[in-house]
N, C-alpha and C positions, 0 to 999 in steps of 0.2 A: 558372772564370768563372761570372757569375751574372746571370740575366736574373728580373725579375720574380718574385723569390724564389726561379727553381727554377738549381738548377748544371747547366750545361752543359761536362761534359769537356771539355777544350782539345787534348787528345790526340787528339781527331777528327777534327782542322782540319790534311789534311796540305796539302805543297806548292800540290798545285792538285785539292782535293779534299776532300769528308768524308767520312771513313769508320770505322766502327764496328759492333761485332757487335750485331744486332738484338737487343732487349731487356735489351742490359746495357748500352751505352752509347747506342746509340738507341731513345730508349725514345719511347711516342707523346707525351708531352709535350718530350721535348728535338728530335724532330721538330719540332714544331708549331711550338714558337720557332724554327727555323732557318726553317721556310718566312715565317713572319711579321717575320722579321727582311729576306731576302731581298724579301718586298714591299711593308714600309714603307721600304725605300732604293729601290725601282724606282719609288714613288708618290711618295715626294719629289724622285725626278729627270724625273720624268714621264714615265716609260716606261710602254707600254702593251701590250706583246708582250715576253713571256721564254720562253725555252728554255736547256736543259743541256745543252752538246756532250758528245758522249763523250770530248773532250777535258779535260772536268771542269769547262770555261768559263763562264762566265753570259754569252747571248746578249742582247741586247735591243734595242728600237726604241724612239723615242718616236713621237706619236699624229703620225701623215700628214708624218712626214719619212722620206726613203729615203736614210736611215742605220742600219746593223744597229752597236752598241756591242759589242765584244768586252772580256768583262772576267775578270782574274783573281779568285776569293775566296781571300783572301790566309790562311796557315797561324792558329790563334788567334784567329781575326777580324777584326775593325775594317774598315775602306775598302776598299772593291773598289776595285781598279787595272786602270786603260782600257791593253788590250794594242793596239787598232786601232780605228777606225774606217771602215768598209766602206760603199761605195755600193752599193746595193741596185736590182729596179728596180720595187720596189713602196714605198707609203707606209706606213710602220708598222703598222698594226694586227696580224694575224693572221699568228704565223711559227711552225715546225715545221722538224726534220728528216727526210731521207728514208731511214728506217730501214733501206736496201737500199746508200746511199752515203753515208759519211759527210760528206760536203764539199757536199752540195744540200740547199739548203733552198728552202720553197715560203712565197710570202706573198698575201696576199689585196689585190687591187687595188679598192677598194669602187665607185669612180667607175667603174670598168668591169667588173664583178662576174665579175671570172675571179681565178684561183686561178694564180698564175706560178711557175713554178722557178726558180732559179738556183742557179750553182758558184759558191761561196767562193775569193778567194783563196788561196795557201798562206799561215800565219799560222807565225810563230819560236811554240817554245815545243811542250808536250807533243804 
């Protein structure tokens, strides 16, 4: 595969994941394209909050809807696949996990400037 002139291994792109040994097949520019790929599909769907479950997910929000997008990045690339959408009980912006459990995540409520947890549903899949 090839993005902007530079090849990006396709053998990185596992099930629900990328992975590759540092410097020979992630190298800092076939990073860069993945993170720039990963942000020009969150800006044209108008998300404005992403995180990576250690589920290997892409999590995201769009801007002041309390919807978190649970998405797979599918083997090889192309279109993320929406695994769920979750009711959240904060408005988009600012979301994170909490490094201690996997299943909470915290998001920032601006209108009432506190900082809320909540527990994810169980989701199918890894």
């Amino acid at each position: 595969m090839s993005v902007a002139g530079q090849r990006v291994p396709s053998e990185i792109f596992k099930a629900y994941d990328i992975r590759g040994i540092v410097e020979r097949a992630l190298t800092p520019e076939v990073t860069q394209l993945i993170g720039q790929a990963i942000g020009s599909e969150a800006r044209d769907r108008g998300v404005t909050a992403v995180a990576i479950g250690r589920d290997g997910r892409l999590y995201a929000t769009g801007h002041d809807h309390t919807e978190l997008y649970v998405l797979d990045i599918p083997k090889g690339g192309g279109a993320l696949k929406l695994v769920a959408t979750v009711d959240i009980p904060v408005p988009g912006q600012a979301i994170v996990f909490d490094p201690g459990d996997k299943g909470v995540m915290f998001g920032v409520d601006r209108a009432r400037r506190e900082v809320v947890g909540f527990r994810l549903p169980p989701l199918e899949g890894p």
